[in-house]
N, C-alpha and C positions, 0 to 999 in steps of 0.2 A: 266164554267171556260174558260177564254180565249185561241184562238188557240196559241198563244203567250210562254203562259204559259205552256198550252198539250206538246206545244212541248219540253221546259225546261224540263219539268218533264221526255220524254221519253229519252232525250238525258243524262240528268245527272244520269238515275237514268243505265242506260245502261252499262257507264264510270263505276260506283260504283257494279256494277253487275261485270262486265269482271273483274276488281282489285282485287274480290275476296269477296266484303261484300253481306252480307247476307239480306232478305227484310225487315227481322227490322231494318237494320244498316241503308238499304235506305230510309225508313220513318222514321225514325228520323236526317235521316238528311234533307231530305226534311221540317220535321218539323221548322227546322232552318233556312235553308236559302229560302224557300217559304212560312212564317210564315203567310199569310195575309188567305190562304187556308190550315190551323193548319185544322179544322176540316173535311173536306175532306181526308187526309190523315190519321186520327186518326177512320174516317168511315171505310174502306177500313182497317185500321189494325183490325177492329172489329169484319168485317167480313170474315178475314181472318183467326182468333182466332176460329172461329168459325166454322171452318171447308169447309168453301163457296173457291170455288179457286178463284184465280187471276183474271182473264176473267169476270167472275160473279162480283166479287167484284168491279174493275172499272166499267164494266156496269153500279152499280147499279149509278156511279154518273154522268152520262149521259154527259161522254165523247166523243171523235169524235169514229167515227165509226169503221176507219182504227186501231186505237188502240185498240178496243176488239177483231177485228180480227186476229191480228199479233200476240195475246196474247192466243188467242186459237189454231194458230198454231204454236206457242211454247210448247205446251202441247203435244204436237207431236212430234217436230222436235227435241226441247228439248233446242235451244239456244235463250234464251230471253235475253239476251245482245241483239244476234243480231237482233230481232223482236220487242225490244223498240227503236234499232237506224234506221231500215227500216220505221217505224214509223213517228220517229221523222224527219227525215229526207222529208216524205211526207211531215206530218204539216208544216216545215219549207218552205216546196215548196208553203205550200198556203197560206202559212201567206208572203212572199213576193211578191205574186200576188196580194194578197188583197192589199196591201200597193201599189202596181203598179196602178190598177185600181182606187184607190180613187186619188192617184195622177194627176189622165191622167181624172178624170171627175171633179175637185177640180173648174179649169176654166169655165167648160160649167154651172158649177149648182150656180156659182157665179157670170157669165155672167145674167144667165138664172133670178135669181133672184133679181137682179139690175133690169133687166128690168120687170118684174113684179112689185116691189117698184117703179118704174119711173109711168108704168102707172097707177097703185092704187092711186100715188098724184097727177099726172093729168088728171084721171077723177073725184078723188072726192076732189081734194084739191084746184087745179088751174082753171079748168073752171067754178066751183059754184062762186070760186071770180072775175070772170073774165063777171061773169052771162051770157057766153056762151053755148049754145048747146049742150049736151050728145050725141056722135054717137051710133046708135044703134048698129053696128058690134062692139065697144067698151063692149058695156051688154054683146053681144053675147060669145067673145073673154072670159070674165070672169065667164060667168054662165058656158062655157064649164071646161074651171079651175079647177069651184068649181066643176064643177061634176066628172072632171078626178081622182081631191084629194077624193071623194066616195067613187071611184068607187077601189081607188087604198087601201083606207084604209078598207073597204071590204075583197078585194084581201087578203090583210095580214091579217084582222084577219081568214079569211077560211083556207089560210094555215095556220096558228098555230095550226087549230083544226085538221089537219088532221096526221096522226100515220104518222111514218118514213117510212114503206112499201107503203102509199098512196104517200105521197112525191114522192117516188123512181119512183113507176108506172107515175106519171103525167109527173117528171121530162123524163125521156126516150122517151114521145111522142112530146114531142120539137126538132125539128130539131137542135138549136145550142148548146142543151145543150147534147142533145145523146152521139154524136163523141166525148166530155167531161169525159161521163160518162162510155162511153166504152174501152177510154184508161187510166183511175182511175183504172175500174176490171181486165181487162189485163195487168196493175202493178201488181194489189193483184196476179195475178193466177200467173204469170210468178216467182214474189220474191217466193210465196208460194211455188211453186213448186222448186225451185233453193233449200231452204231450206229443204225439204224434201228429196230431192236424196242424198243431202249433206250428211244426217243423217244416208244414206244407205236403204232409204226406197222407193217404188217404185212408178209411178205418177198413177197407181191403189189405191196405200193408199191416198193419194194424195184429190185425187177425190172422195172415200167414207168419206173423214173428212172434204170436204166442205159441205154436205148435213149436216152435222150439224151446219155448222153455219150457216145457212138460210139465207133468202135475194136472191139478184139476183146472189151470189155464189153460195148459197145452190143448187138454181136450175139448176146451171151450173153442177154442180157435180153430183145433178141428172139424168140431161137428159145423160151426160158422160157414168154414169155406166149404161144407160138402153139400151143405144147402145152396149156396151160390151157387156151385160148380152141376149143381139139378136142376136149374132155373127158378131156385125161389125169389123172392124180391127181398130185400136188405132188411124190412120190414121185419116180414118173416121169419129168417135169418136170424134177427137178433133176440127173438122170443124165447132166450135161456134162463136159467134162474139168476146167474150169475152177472144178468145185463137186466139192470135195472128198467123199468116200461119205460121210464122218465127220459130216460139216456136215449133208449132205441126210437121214441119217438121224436127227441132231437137229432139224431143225427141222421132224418128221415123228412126233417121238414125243410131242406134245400135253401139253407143259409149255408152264408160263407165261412171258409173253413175258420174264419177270426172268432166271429160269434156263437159258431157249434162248442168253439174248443173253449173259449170263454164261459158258455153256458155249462161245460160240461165239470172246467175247472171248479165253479160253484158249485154243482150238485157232488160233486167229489168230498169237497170242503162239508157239507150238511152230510153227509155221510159218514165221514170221520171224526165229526164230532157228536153222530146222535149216538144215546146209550143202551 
């Protein structure tokens, strides 16, 4: 399903949550006005018939990622309104980035392939009639080409083969993609956590209900609780990459859960929108 769509779906289905409908009422209305993915939505009522929760249920149709997460700590926090529009509101963040990016390389890859068509017909179109000379750096220029398109169609199909955890590990040893992926988890940790004080509960629980949703949260919540659980101070504790300094030293400075989760909501908000 397109992120396009992920996102319609978190955002409408959010609006139709808070008003007061129920999640039959919002799969069948999704049924109606997203009718082209009818059975997607009718999977997910099947398995939810079924006794499978929410979380599981979208899982199984291999949506974005940010959405199983924000769904399983809604089962916590308890406000899935607002964990379909934190959501939706991501995907919205990356669906007009994508649309930015294809924008801003639209020129170079239509420059780039002019000039490939240019010289593809005047090496094999213009000089055979011309019964001039082939330069060799010309072969050269195109055998490398062909071997970049290999090497590069290769590339993709080995990532397709590899699981989302292998992804994530490869992704992280990239220099430009890290600082990317470290301020994506540092969204999740901070909204998460904003949502859980809210609820009255404390960023102890917090950090034991990430070790359940595995991945590079899980283990953030992991290593959290095994500092605790050694006598470090919360301080301490929070000194991950994936926990902002900002964050850790609010939720260290012994205000009330109103204000921590307030202050944290904000820093959440400047985080998903810097670029």
């Amino acid at each position: 399903m397109p992120l396009v769509i992920q996102e319609r779906f978190c955002r409408q289905s959010a609006a139709l949550i808070a008003a007061g409908f129920s999640l039959p009422d919002v799969f069948a209305y999704l049924r109606v006005s997203l009718p082209k993915y009818r059975p997607i939505w009718e999977r997910i009522e099947t398995d939810l018939a079924s006794g499978i929760g929410l979380p599981e249920a979208v899982g199984h149709q291999a949506l974005a990622p940010i959405l199983f997460q924000q769904l399983q700590l809604a089962q916590v926090h308890g406000d899935l309104a607002k964990a379909l529009a934190v959501a939706g509101d991501y995907l919205g963040l990356r669906v007009r980035n994508r649309q930015r990016i294809g924008q801003l390389l639209i020129y170079p890859l239509v420059l780039l392939g002019m000039l490939v068509t240019l010289q593809v017909v005047v090496v094999f179109g213009v000089l055979p009639a011309l019964a001039l000379p082939q330069s060799h750096l010309v072969h050269t220029q195109l055998m490398t080409m062909g071997g970049g398109l290999a090497a590069g169609l290769l590339i993709w199909l080995g990532w397709h083969r590899l699981t989302l955890a292998q992804r994530l590990q490869l992704l992280q040893r990239l220099p430009g993609v890290r600082g990317v992926m470290q301020v994506y988890y540092q969204f999740q940790f901070t909204a998460g956590a904003a949502h859980f004080l809210l609820a009255g509960a404390e960023i102890a629980d917090f950090c034991r209900h990430l070790i359940t949703v595995g991945g590079p949260l899980g283990d953030l919540g992991a290593r959290i609780q095994q500092k605790i659980q050694q006598g470090a101070e919360l301080a301490d504790a929070l000194h991950e990459a994936f926990v902002p300094p900002e964050v850790a030293r609010l939720l260290t400075m012994g205000q009330t859960h109103h204000l921590v989760a307030t202050g944290l909501k904000l820093f959440g908000e400047q985080l998903f929108l810097q670029p």
